[in-house]
C-alpha positions as CSV (number, residue, x, y, z in Angstrom):
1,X,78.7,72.2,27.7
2,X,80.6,74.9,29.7
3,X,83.3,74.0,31.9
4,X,81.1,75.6,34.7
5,X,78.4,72.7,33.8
6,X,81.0,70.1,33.6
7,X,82.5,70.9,37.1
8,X,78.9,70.9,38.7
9,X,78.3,68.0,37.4
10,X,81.5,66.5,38.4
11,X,81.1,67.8,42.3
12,X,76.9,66.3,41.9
13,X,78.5,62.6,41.0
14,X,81.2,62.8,43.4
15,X,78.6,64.2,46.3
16,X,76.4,61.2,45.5
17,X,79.5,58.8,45.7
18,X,80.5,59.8,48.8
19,X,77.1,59.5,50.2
20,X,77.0,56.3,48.7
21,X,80.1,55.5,50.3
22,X,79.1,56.6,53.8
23,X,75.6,54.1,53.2
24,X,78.4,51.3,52.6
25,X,80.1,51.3,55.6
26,X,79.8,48.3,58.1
27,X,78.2,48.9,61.4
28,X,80.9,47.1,62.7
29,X,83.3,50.3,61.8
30,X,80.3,52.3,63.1
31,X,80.2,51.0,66.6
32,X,84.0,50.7,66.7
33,X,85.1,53.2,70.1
34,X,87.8,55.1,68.1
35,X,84.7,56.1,65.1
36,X,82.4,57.3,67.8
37,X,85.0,59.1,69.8
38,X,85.6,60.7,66.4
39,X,82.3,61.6,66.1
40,X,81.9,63.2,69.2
41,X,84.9,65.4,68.6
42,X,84.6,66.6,65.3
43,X,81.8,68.9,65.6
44,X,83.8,70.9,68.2
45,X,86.8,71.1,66.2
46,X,84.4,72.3,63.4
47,X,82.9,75.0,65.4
48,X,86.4,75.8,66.7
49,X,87.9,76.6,63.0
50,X,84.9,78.9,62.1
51,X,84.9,80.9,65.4
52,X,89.0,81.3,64.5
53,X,88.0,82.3,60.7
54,X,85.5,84.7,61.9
55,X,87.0,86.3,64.7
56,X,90.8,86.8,63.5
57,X,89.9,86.8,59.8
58,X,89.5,89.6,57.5
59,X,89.6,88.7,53.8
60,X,93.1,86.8,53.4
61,X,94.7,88.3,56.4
62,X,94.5,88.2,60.0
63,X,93.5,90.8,62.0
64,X,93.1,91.3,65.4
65,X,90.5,93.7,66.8
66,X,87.5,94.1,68.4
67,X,86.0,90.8,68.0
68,X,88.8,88.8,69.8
69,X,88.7,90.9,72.8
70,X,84.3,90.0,72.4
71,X,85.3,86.5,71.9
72,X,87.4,86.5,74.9
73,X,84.7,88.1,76.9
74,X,82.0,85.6,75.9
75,X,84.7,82.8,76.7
76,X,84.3,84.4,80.3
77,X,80.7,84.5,80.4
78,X,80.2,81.1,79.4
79,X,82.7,79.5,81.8
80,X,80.5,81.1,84.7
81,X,77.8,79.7,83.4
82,X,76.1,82.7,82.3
83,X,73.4,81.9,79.5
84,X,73.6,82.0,76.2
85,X,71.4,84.9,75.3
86,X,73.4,87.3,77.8
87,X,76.5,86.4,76.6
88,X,75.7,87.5,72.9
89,X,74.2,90.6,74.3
90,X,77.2,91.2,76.9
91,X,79.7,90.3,73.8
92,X,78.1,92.6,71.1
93,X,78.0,95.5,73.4
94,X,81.6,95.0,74.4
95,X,82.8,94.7,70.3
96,X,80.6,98.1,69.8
97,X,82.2,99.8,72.7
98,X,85.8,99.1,71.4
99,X,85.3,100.3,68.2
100,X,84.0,103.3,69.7
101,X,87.4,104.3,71.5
């Protein structure tokens, strides 16, 4: 067996026991406020890292171009309340038109 085999069966067992793991877990800790408060907040801060990866990231650097100034744009948008579908729209063009100059 190859060590490629033996770590993908090392990450299968260790997915399964933390799934099993998360099955274990009283409701009790469920229900608790600070767990759902968590919960809440945890997507956000997700989405939050991969919109930072993506828009100042460029292999193992940072880089700052068009796509910040799009991001910042679409930040705009969406705090008028403009929908969503227009702000991709209003965000891509913007991105295009930078890299044009």
């Amino acid at each position: 067996m190859t060590t490629l085999w033996v770590g993908i069966a090392v990450m299968a067992l260790g997915c399964f026991a933390l799934k099993y793991a998360g099955l274990s877990v009283p409701e009790s800790v469920l229900r608790h406020p600070l767990t759902l408060r968590a919960v809440e907040l945890i997507p956000a801060g997700l989405l939050g890292a991969l919109i930072a990866v993506q828009a100042f990231g460029a292999g193992s650097s940072i880089h700052v171009d068009a796509r910040l100034l799009a991001l910042g744009v679409a930040a705009v948008l969406l705090a008028l309340r403009v929908p969503f579908l227009p702000v991709v729209v209003v965000a891509a063009v913007v991105a295009a038109l930078v890299r044009q100059l």
